[in-house]
MDTraj code that builds the backbone (N, CA, C; nanometers):
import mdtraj as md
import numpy as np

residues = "UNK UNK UNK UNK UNK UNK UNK UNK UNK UNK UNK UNK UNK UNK UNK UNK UNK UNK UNK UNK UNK UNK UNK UNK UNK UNK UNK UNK UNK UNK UNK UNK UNK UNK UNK UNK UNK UNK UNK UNK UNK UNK UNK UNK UNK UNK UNK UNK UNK UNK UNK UNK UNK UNK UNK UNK UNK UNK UNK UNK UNK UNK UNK UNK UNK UNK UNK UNK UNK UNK UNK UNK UNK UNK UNK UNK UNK UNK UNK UNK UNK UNK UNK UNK UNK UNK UNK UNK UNK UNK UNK UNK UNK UNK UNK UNK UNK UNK UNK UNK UNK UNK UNK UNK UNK UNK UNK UNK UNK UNK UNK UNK UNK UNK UNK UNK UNK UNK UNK UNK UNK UNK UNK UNK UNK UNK UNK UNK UNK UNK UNK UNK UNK UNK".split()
xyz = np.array([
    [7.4377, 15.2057, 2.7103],
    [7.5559, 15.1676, 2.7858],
    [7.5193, 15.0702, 2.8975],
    [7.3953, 15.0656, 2.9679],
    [7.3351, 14.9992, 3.1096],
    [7.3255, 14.8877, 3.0020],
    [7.2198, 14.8967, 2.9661],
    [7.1589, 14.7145, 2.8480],
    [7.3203, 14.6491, 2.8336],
    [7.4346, 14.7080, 2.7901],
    [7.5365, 14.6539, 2.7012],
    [7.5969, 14.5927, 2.8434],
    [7.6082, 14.6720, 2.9273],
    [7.6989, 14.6173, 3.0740],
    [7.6180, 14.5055, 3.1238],
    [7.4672, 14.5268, 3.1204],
    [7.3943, 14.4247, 3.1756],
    [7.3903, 14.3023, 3.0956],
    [7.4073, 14.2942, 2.9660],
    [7.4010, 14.1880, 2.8671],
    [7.5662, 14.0763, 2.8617],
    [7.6852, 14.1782, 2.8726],
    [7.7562, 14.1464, 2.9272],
    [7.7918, 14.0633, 3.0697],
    [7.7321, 14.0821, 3.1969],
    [7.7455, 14.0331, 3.3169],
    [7.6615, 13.9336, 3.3056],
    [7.5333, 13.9525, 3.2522],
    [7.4279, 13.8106, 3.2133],
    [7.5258, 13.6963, 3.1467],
    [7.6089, 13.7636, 3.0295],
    [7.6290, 13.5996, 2.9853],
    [7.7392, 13.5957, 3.0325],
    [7.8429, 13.6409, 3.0995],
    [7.9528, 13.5962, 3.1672],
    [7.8876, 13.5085, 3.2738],
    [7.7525, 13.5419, 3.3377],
    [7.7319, 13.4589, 3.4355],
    [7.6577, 13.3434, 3.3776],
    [7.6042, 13.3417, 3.2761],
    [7.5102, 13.2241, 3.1937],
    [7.6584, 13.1488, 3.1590],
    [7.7452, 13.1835, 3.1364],
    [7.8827, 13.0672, 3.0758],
    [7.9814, 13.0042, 3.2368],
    [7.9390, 13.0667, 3.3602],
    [7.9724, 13.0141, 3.4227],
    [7.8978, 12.9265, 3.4269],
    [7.7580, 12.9121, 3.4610],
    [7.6150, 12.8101, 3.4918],
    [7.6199, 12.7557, 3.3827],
    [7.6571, 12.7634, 3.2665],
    [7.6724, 12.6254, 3.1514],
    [7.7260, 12.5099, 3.2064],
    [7.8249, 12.5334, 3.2696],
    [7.8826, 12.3864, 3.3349],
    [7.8353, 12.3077, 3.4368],
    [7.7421, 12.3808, 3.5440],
    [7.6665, 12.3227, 3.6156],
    [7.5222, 12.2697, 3.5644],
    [7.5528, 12.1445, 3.5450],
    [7.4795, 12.0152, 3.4490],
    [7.3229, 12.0222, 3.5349],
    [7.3235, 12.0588, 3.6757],
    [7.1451, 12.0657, 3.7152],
    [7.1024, 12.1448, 3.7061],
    [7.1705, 12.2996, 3.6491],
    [7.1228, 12.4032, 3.5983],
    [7.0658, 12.4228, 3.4816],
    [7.1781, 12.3591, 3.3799],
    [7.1468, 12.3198, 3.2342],
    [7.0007, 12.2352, 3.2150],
    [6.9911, 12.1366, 3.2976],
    [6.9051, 12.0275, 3.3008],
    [6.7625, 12.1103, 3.3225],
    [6.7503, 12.2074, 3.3719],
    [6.6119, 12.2631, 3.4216],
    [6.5968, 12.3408, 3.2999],
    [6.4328, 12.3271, 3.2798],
    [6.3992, 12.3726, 3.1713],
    [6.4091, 12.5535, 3.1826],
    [6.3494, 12.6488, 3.2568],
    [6.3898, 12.7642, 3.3250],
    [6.5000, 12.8069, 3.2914],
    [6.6056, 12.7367, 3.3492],
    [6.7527, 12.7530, 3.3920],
    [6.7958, 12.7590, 3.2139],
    [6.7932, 12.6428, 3.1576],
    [6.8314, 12.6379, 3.0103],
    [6.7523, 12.8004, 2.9159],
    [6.6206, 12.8011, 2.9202],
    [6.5889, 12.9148, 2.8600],
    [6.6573, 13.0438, 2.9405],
    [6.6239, 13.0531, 3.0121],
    [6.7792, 13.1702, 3.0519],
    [6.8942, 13.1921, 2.9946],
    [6.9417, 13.0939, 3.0266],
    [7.1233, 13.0693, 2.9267],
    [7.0904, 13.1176, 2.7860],
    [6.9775, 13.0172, 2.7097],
    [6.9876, 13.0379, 2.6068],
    [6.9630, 13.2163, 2.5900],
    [6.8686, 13.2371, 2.6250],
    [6.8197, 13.4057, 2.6321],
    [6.9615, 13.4929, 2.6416],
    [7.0327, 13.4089, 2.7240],
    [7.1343, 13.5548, 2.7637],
    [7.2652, 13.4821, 2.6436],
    [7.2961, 13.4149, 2.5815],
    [7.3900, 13.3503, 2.4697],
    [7.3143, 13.3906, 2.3322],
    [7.2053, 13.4265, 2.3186],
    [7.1533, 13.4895, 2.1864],
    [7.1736, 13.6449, 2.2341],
    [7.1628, 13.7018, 2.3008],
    [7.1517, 13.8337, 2.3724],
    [7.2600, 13.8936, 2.2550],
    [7.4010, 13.8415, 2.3450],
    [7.5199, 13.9096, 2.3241],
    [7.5396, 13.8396, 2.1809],
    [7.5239, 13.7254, 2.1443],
    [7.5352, 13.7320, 1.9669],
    [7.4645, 13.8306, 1.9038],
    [7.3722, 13.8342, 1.8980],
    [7.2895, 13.9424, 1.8402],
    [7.3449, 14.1013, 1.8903],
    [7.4270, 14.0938, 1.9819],
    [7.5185, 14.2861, 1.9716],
    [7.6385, 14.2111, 1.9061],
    [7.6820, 14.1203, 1.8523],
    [7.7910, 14.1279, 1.7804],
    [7.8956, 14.0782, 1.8507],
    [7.9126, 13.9957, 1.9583],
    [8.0185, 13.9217, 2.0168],
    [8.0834, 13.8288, 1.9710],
    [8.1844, 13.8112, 1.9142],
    [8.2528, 13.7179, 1.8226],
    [8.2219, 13.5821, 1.8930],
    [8.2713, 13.6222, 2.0396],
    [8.2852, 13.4822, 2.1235],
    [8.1536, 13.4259, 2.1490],
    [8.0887, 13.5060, 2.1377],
    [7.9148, 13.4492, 2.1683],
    [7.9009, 13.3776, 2.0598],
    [7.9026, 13.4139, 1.9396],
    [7.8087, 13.4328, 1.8300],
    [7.8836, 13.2623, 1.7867],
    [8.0412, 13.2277, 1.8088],
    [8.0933, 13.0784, 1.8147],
    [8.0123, 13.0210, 1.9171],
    [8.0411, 13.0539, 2.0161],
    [7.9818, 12.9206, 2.1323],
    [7.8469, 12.9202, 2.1254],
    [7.7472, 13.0148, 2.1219],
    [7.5842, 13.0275, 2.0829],
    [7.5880, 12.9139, 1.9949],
    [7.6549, 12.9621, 1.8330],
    [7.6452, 12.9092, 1.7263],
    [7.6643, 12.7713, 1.7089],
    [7.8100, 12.7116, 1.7614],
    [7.8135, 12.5437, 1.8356],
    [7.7140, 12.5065, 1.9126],
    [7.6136, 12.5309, 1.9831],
    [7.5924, 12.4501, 2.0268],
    [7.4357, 12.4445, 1.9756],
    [7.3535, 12.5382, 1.8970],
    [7.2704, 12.5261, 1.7650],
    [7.2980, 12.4504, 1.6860],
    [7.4367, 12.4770, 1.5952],
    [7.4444, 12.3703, 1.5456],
    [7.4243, 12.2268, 1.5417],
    [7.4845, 12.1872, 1.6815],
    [7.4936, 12.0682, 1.7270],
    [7.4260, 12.0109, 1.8348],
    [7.3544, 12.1008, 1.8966],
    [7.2378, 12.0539, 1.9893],
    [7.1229, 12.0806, 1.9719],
    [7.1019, 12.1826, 1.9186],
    [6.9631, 12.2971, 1.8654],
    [6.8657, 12.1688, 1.8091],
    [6.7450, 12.1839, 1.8692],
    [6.6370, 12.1152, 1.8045],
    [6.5760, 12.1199, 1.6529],
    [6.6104, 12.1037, 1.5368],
    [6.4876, 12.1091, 1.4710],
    [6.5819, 12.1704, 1.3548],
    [6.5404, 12.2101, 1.2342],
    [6.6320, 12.2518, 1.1237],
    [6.6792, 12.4011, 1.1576],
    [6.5658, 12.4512, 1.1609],
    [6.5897, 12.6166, 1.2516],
    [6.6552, 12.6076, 1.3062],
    [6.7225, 12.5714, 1.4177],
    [6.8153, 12.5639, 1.4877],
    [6.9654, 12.5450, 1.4154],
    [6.9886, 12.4391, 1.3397],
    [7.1141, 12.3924, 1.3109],
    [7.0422, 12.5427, 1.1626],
    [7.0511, 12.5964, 1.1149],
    [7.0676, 12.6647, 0.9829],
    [7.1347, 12.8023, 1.0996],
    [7.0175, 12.8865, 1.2114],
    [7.1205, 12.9575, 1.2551],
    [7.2134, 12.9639, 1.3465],
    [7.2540, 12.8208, 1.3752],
    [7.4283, 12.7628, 1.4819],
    [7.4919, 12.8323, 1.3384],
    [7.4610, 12.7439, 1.2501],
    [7.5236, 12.8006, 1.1029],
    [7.5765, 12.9001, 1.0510],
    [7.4360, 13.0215, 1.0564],
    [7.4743, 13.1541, 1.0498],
    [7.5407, 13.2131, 1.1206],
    [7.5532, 13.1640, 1.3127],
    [7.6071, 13.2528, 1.3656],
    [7.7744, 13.1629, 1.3736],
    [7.7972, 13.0804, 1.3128],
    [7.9143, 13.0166, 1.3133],
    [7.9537, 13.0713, 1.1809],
    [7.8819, 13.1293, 1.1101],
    [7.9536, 13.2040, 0.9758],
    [7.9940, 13.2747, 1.0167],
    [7.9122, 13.4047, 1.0876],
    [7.9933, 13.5443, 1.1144],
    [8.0945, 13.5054, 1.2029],
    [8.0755, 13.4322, 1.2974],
    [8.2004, 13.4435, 1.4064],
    [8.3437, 13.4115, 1.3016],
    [8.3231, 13.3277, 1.1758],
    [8.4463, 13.3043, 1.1637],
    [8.4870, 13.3919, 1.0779],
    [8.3745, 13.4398, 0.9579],
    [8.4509, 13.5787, 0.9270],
    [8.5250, 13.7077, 0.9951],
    [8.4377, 13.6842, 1.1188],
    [8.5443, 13.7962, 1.2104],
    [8.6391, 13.7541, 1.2546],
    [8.7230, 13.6078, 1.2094],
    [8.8531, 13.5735, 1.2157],
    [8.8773, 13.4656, 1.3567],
    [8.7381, 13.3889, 1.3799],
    [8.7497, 13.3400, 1.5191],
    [8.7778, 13.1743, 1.4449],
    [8.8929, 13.1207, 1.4995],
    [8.9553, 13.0006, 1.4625],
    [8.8715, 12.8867, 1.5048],
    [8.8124, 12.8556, 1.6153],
    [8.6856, 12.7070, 1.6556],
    [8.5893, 12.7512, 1.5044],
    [8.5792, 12.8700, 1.4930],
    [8.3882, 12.8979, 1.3928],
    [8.4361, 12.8136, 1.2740],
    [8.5528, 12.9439, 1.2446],
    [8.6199, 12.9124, 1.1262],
    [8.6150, 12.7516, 1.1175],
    [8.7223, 12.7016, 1.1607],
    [8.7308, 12.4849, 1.1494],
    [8.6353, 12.4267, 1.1149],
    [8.4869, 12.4521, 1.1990],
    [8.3647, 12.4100, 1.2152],
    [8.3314, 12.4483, 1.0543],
    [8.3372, 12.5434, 1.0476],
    [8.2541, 12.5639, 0.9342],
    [8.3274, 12.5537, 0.7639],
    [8.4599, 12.4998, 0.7992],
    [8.5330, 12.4064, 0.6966],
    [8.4337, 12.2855, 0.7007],
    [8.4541, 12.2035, 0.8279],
    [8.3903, 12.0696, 0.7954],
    [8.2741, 12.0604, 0.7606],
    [8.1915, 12.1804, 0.8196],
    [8.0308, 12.1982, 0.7659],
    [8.0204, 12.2326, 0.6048],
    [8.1412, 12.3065, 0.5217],
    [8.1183, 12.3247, 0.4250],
    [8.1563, 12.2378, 0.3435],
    [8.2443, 12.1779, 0.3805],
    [8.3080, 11.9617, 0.3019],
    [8.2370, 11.9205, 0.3132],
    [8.1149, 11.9190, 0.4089],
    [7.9842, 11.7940, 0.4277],
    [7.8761, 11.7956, 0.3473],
    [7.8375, 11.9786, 0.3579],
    [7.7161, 12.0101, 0.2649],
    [7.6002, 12.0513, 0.4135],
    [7.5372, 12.1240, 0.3736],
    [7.4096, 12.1226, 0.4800],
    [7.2706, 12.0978, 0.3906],
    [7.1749, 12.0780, 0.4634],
    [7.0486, 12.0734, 0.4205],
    [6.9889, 12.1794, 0.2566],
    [7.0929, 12.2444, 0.2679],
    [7.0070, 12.3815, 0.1419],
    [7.1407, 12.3769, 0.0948],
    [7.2511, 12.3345, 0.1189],
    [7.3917, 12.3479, 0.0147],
    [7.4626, 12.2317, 0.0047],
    [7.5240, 12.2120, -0.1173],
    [7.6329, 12.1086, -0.1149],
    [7.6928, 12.1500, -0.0916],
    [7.8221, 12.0314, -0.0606],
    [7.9485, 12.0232, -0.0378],
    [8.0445, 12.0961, -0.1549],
    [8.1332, 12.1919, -0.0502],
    [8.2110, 12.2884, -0.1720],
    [8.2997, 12.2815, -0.1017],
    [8.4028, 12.2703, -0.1488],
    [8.5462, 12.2081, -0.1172],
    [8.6606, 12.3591, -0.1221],
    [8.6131, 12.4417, -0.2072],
    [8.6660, 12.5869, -0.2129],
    [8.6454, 12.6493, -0.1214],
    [8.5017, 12.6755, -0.0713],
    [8.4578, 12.6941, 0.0970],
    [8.5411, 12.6549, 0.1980],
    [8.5315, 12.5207, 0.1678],
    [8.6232, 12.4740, 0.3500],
    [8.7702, 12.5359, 0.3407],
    [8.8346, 12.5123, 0.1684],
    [8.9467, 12.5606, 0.2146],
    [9.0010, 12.6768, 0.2517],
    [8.8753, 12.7744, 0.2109],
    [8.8865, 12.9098, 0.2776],
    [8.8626, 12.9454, 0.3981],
    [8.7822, 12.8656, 0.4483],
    [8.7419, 12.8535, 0.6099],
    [8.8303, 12.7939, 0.6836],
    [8.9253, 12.6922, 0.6516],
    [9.0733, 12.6488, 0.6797],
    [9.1567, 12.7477, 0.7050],
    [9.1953, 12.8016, 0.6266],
    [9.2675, 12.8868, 0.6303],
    [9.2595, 12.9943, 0.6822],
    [9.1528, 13.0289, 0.7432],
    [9.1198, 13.1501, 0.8070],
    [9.1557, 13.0947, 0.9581],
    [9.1030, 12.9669, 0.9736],
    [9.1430, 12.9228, 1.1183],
    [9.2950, 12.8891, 1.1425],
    [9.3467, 12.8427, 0.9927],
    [9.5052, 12.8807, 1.0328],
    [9.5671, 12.9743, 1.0774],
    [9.4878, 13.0870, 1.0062],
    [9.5706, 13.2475, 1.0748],
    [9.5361, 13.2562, 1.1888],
    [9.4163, 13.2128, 1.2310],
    [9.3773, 13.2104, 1.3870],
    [9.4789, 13.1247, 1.4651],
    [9.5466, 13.0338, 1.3915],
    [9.6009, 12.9030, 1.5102],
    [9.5350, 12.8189, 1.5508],
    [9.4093, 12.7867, 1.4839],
    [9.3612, 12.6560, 1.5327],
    [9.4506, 12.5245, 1.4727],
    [9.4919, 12.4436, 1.5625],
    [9.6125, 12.3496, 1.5230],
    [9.5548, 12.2284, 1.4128],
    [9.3989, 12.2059, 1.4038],
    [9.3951, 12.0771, 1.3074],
    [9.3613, 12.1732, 1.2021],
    [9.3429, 12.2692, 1.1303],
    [9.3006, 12.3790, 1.0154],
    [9.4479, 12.3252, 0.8807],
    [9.5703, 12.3674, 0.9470],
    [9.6724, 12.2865, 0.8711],
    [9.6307, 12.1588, 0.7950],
    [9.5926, 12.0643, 0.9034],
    [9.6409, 11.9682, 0.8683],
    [9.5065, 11.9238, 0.7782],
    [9.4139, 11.9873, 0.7728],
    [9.2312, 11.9497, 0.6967],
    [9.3169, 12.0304, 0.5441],
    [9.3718, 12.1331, 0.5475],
    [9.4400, 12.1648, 0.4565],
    [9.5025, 12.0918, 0.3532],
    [9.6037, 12.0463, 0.3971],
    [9.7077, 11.9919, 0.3502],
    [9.6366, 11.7682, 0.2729],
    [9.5540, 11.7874, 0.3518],
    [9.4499, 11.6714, 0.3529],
    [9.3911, 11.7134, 0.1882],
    [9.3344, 11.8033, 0.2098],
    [9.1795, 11.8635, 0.1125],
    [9.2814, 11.9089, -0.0609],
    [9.4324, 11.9322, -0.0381],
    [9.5271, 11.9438, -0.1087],
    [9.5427, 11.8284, -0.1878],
    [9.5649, 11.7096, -0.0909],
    [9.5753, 11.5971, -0.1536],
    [9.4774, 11.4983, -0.2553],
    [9.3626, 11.5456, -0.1358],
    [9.2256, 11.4930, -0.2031],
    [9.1966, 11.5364, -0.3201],
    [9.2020, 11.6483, -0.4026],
    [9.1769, 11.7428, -0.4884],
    [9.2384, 11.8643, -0.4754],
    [9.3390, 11.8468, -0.6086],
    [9.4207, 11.9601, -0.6102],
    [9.3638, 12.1099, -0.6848],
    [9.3696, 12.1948, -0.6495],
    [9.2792, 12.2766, -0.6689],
    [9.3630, 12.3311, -0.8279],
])
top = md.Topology()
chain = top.add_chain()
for i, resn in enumerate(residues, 1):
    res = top.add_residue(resn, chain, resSeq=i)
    for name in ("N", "CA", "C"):
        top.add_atom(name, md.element.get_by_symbol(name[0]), res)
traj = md.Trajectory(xyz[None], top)
């Protein structure tokens, strides 16, 4: 119960200090954040396991990095989180390093961010409809 409260207050306070850019900038300061944004993905935080996972994906050094932004942008969107979900439509239309492009994927990952309400999920839809009708 202490670890879970403490892992909690760590990254509420690591997502305030994300935005302060001379915090980020220090090497220290960054392994911290990162430490406490893998923390709470790894107990299963939907919201972690998206924003962790974005920014692996897309900032993460090295293939390791972008494969688990990946993974943890999978689970977040199976647990129904609408940013993972989107992301990982367009990641699955593109193809990654170890998979092609599967067009059945995104549109299931679409659609999951539709039920979420992410507002462009529709419209990649209705797009991916046109492109190839299933």
């Amino acid at each position: 119960m202490f670890l879970q409260l403490k892992a909690r207050a760590g990254y509420w306070l690591a997502r305030r200090l994300f935005h302060w850019s001379w915090f980020v900038r220090q090497p220290r300061g960054w392994r911290w954040l990162e430490g406490q944004f893998a923390r709470m993905a790894n107990l299963g935080n939907v919201g972690a396991q998206s924003f962790y996972g974005h920014i692996l994906a897309f900032r993460g050094v090295g293939l390791g990095a972008r494969e688990e932004g990946v993974r943890l942008l999978r689970l977040a969107a199976l647990a129904g989180d609408g940013k993972a979900a989107y992301q990982m439509g367009v990641i699955s239309l593109a193809g990654t390093a170890s998979k092609q492009p599967d067009l059945v994927e995104a549109a299931r990952y679409w659609e999951i961010a539709a039920r979420a309400g992410h507002p462009l999920a529709p419209l990649k839809l209705k797009q991916l409809a046109a492109r190839d009708p299933l």
